[in-house]
N, C-alpha and C positions, 0 to 999 in steps of 0.2 A: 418436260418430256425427256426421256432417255435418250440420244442422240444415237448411243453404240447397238439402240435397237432396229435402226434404220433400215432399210435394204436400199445401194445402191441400184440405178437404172441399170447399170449394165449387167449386175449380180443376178436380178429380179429377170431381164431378158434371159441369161445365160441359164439358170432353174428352168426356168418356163420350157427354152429350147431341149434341153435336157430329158426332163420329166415326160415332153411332147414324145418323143422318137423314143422314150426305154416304152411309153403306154402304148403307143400304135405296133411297138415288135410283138406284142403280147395281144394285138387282135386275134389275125388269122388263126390261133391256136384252138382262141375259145368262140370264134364266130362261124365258122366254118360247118357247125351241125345244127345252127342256127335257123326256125323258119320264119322269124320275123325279125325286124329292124331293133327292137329294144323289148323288155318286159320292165315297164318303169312300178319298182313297189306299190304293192297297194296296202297302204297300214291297218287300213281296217278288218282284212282279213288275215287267217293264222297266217304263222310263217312253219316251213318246214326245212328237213336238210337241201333241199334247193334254194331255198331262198322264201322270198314273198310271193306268192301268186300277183299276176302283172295288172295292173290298172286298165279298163278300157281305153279304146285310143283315143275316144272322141272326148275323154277328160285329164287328158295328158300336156302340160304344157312344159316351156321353156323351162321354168321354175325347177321344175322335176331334173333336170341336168346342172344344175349353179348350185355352188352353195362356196359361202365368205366364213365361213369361219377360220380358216386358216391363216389369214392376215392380223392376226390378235396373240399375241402374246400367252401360255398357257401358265396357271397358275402356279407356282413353286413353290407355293406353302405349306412346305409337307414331313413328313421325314425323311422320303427322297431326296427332295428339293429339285422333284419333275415336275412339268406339265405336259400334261399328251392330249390333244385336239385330233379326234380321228375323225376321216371323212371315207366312212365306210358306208355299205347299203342301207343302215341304221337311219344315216343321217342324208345320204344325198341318192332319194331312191331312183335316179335313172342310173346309178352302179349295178341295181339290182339283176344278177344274169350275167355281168361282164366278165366275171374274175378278174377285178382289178378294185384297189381304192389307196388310201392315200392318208396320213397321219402328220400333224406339225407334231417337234417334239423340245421344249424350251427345256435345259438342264442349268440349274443355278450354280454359282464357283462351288465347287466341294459338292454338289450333284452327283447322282448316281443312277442307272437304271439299274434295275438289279437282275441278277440272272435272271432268263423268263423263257416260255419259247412262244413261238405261233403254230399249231398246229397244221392249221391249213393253210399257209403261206410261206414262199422264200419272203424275204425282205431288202431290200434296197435302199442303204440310209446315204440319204446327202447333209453333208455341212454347208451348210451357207453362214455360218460364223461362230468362230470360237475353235477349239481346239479339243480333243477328248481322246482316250484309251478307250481301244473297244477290242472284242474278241469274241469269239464261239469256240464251242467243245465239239469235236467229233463224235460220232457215238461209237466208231468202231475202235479205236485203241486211245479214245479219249486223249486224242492230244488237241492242246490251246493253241487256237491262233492270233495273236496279240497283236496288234498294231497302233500306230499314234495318226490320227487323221484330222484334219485340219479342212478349214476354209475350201471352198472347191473340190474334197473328196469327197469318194463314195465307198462303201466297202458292203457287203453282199453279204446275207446271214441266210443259208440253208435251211429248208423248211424243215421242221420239229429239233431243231438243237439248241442246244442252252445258248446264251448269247449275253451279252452288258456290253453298259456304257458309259465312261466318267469321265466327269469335267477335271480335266488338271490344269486349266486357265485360270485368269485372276478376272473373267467375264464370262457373260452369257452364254452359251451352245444355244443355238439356234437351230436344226435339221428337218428334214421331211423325209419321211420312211413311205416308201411306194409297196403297193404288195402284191403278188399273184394271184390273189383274194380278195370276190367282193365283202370277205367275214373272215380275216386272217385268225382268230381268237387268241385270246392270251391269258398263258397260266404264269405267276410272279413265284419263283419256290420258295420264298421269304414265307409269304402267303398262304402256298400250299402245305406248308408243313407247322406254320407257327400261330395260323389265325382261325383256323375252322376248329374241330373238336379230334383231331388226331393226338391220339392218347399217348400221353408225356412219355411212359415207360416203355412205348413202342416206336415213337422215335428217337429214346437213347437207343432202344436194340439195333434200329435199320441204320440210325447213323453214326454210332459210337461219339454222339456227342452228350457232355457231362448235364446231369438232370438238371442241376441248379443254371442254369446257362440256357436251358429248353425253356424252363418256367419263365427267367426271364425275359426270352424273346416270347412268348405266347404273352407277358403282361404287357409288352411293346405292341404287339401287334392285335391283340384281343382273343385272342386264342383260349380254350377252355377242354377242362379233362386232364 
């Protein structure tokens, strides 16, 4: 077993206390037009921009509020070299209606998140180990705000703005991203410009980057046209 993947008791208490009091400041906001206690998902029916339509009560249990995935390590076999464990309405449907949920996020040495945004969520990222460069872009005179955060910080990324994360450690990044959102969404621009069928000649025009240089991030990322 990895030992440096541990979490100390007092680390694990201190997350917990943490995570407790930033999620309870963010009830009254969205509970307050509320006419019942919970809408716990129902998967079997659509879902729409609210959410899922709520399970009857009398088939709602405990179950419906827990969920452990986030004690597990996220895969970093990638060309990021991230793993992202999200515990969003998706997966722990008594979120469903909170505007709240929650993501582990493991970044390997030489890891990256790459710019991305969330639409429908601020974000709130804690370290619980390791060390990493992060920043966000403003959208109004586009300046960067760059930081080095470590162990025991947090640093706040405003909802719809470009944002990254990178390991400059010789270990692990461990963190938990809290959101404003029980379905923060997320767009990767890696992604959005070099893997679906966004046509070569039109992303040299939009971003004055050289064609042979497009082609080959579209053969990296699977991109076509």
């Amino acid at each position: 077993m990895d030992h440096s993947l541990k979490f100390t008791r007092a680390g694990l208490i201190k997350m917990t206390i943490f995570f407790f009091f930033f999620i309870c400041s963010h009830i009254p906001s969205s509970s307050f037009a509320a006419v019942q206690d919970f809408c716990v998902a129902d998967y079997t029916a659509p879902s729409g921009p609210a959410g899922y339509s709520c399970k009857r009560p009398e088939t709602v249990t405990v179950n419906d509020f827990v969920y452990s995935g986030l004690g597990v390590s996220g895969n970093t076999s990638n060309l990021f070299r991230v793993g992202d464990i999200p515990a969003y309405a998706d997966q722990v449907p008594g979120l469903n209606g909170l505007g709240i949920s929650m993501a582990r996020v493991d970044i390997a040495p030489g890891g990256v998140v790459p710019l991305h945004i969330h639409r429908g969520a601020t974000e709130v990222f804690l370290v619980v180990q390791g060390t990493l460069v992060a920043g966000f872009i403003s959208s109004d005179r586009n300046t960067v705000y760059i930081t080095t955060i470590k162990s025991g910080d947090i640093m706040v990324f405003p909802q719809g703005l470009l944002h990254f994360q990178v390991n400059i450690g010789a270990t692990r990044v461990v963190g938990f991203a809290s959101y404003s959102s029980q379905s923060p969404g997320l767009q990767i621009l890696d992604y959005a410009l070099f893997q679906g069928n966004f046509p070569t000649r039109l992303i040299a025009r939009t971003t004055f980057l050289d064609i042979l240089e497009i082609r080959k991030l579209k053969f990296i990322f699977g991109g076509t046209n």
